[in-house]
C-alpha positions, -999 to +999 in steps of 0.1 A: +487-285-132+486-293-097+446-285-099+442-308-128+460-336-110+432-331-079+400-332-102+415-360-121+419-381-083+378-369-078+366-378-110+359-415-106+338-400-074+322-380-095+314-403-123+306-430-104+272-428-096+261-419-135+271-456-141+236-469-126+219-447-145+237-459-179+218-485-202+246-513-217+226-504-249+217-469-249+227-449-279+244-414-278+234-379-299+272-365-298+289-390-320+294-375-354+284-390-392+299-381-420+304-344-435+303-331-471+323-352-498+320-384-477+347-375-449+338-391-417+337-372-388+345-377-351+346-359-317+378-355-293+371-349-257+402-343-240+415-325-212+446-306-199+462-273-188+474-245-216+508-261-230+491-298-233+458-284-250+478-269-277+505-297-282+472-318-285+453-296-307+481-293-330+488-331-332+448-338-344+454-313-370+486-332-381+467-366-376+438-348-402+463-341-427+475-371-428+441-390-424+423-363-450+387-390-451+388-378-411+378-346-397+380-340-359+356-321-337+380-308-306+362-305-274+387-294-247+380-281-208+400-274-182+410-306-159+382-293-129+356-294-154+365-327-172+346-347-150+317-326-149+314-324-187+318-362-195+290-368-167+265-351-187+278-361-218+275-398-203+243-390-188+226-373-219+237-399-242+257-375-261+293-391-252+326-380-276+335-403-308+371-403-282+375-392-249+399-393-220+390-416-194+405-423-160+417-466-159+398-466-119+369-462-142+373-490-168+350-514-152+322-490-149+324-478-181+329-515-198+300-529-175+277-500-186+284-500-225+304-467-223+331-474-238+341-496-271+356-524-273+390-516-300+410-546-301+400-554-336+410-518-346+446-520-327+462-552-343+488-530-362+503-514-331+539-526-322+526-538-285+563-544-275+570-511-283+545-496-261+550-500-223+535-528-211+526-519-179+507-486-197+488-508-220+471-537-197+452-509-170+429-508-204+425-545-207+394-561-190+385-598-197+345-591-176+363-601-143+403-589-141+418-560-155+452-563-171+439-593-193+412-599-220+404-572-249+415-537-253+390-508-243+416-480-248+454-470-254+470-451-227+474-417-237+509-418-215+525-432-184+528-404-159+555-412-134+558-388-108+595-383-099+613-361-072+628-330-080+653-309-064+668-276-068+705-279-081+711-241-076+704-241-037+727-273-031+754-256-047+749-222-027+749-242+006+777-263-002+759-293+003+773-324-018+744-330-045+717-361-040+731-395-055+709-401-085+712-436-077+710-441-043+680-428-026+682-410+011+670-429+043+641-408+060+668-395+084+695-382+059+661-366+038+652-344+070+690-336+080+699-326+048+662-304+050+669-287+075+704-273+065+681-260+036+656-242+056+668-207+061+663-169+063+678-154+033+671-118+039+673-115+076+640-103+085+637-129+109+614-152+083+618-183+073+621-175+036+635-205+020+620-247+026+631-281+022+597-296+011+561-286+002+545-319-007+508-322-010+497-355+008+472-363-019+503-365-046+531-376-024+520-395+006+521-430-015+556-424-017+565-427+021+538-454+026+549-478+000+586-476+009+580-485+040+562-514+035+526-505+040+497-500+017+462-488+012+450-523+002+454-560+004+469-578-022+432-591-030+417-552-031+393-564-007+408-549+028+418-517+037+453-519+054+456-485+061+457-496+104+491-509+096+514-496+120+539-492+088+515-470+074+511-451+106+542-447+107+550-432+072+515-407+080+536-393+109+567-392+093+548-371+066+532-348+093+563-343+115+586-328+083+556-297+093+551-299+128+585-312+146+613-311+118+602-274+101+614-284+069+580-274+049+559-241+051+534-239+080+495-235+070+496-197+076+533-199+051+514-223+029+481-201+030+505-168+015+525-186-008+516-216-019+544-242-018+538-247-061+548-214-067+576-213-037+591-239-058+587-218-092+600-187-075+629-208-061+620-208-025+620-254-020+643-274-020+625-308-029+595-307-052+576-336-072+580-334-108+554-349-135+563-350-173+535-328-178+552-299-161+582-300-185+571-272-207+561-250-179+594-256-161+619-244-193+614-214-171+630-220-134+648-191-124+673-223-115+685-256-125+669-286-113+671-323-120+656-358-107+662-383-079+645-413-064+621-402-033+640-410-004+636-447+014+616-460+046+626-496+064+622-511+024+653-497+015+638-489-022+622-458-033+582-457-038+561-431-063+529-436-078+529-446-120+496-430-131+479-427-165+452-417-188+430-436-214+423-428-246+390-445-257+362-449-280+324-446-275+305-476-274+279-458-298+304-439-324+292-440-358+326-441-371+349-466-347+374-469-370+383-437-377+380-427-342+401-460-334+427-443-362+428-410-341+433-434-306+465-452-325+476-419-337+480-403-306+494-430-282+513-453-305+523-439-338+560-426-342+545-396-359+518-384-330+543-396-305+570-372-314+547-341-317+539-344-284+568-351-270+587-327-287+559-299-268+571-315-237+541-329-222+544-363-215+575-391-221+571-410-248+545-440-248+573-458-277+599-477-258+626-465-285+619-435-281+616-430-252+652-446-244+665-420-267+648-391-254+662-403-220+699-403-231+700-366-239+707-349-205+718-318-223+685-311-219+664-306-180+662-321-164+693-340-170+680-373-152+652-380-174+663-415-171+643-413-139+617-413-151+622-448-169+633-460-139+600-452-121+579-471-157+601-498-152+608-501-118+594-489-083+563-470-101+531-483-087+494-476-097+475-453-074+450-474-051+416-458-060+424-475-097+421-507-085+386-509-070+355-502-089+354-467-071+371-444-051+350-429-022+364-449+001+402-435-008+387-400-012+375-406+028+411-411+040+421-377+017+389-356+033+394-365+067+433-360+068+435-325+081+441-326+120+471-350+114+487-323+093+479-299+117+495-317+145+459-323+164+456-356+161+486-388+158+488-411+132+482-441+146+446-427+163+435-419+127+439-450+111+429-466+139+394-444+134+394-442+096+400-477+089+366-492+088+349-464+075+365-471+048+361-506+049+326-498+045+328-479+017+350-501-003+325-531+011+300-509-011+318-507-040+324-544-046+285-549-041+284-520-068+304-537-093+286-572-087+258-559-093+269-537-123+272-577-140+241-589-139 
């Protein structure tokens, strides 16, 4: 999962330079007719690790036997190879009848007549049942997302929430975290480092606070303390703020000067994924998508906010995925069906949920599948509260591309290792950045004309 989650942040990199060689009007080879006795049939491209390609598999054939005109092609791949396999699909004019698509990549694919517009197709869906916020990352007017037509559903809202390990608080006698008010930065390393010990006596550290990966968890810290990646215009990279220098050091010193998280060489052994599956962390960020694979904890564990910076309020990123149709399909409607049917139908909805792969895109439902804590982790309600609430969208989504985001991500390593401060990288990384992201609005202008 954790792998999926990185290509899915590269793929708009990886993707973005196919858009210049895309024609608004070029016509694709992959997108199916119709088979014998009239059926029409379409292609699904989707992506996802072992527990989501089978809840997803299972739900098309449920959507075919209640569509029986409709038969589906599946085309599934692991979430490294997604963007790979799109790019040549894109490339080779072959692109799926319906296929996955990251919202930092709306523009491009709109501007190059990739992908379809479906609002005609969608004026049955119950839009104030469906989170709003979810729903306008796929609207795009030619100038502004968030407003215009609709270019694809979201297959879900993907907050990612704080976890913690239940079981360790209670062997250490330490007072469980309020699940409504988040830690300061100080009371979230103190209460760390009571956590960190040897449990064997061999001498070895053994057992963590933390293991955050800064490419996943990093937003949090920023954004509650007041800083940001961007200007409110998307224009500027703000990342020189001394807020945000501040949060990048905080981040590094839980490593170098607190000890709370596993060293590289600790890291390097074990990674701190499967320290928190084996029970070895204390704190560890928890997606929807890792529901199914987390039934099996060797411990209990439930949900918090991320702890505070000089906001006060807790910060986590909201992400999502798209679910749209090719500009070129021969059969929009029934692939528009199969869109509907997966993100917005009470029937689709509930198959998926019920495999424990995402929360529920259905407001309703969702509420409802919230209230039952007798099943983990208790505080689903979290998970609401970040859709609702203090969830924001990751920064590379709101620019036409994301090399210059990817820059700060590449570059990061000496301040993790304690080589380098904060405040001297952002200081350095700042307008090479700038220039990047300078580059990508001339991209998209020019992707207009």
């Amino acid at each position: 999962m954790r792998k999926s989650l990185l290509a899915a942040m590269a793929a708009t990199v990886v993707l973005g330079g196919v858009m210049a060689g895309c024609s608004g009007n070029a016509q694709t080879g992959g997108n199916e007719a119709a088979a014998e006795g009239g059926t029409k049939q379409i292609s699904f491209m989707f992506r996802g690790g072992p527990e989501e390609q089978k809840a997803y598999e299972a739900t098309v054939k449920k959507f075919e036997a209640d569509h029986p005109d409709v038969k589906v092609k599946i085309i599934t791949t692991t979430g490294d190879q997604y963007a790979t396999k799109l790019k040549a699909a894109i490339t080779g004019k072959s692109v799926p009848d319906v296929f996955y698509f990251d919202p930092g990549d709306l523009r491009a694919y709109v501007n190059a007549g990739v992908l379809k517009d479906i609002t005609e197709y969608v004026k049955d869906v119950d839009f104030d049942n469906i989170w709003k916020r979810g729903v306008d990352i796929y609207r795009y007017d030619g100038s502004n997302v968030g407003q215009g037509n609709i270019y694809g559903l979201p297959k879900d809202v993907g907050p990612f929430a704080l976890g913690y390990n239940k079981d360790m608080f209670t062997a250490a006698g330490i007072p469980l975290p309020d699940k409504e008010k988040p830690y300061t930065w100080d009371e979230f390393i103190k209460v760390n480092q009571q956590l960190v010990k040897d449990t064997n006596g061999d001498g070895k550290i053994d057992q963590y606070g933390t293991g955050f990966n800064v490419n996943w968890a990093l937003q949090a810290f920023v954004w509650s303390n007041g800083a940001d990646w961007l200007d409110a215009t998307n224009t500027k990279v703000t990342i020189d703020d001394p807020k945000f220098a501040e949060a990048l050091q905080y981040f590094a010193d839980m490593q170098n000067v607190h000890k709370i998280t596993p060293s590289i060489e600790d890291a390097a052994t074990l990674d701190t994924y499967q320290r928190w599956m084996k029970g070895e962390l204390a704190f560890f960020p928890v997606g929807p998508w890792d529901l199914a694979t987390y039934e099996t904890l060797p411990f209990d564990y439930d949900l918090i906010p991320y702890p505070a910076g000089s906001t006060g309020k807790s910060a986590t990123f909201l992400g999502s995925l798209g679910i749209g149709v090719s500009s070129s399909s021969k059969n929009p409607e029934a692939a528009a069906q199969l869109v509907t049917y997966l993100t917005s139908s009470p029937e689709g909805m509930q198959q998926l949920v019920d495999a424990k792969v995402q929360i529920p895109n259905l407001i309703d439902m969702a509420e409802k599948w919230a209230a039952d804590t007798t099943k983990k982790p208790a505080n689903k309600a979290e998970f609401l509260r970040i859709v609702e609430d203090y969830g924001k969208p990751m920064p590379n989504t709101l620019t036409y591309n994301s090399e210059w985001y990817q820059l700060f991500f590449t570059d990061i390593q000496p301040v993790l290792d304690g080589k380098l401060t904060a405040a001297e990288y952002v200081k350095a990384e700042q307008p090479k950045m700038q220039k990047l992201l300078d580059k990508a609005i001339e991209q998209e202008a020019k992707s207009k004309q």
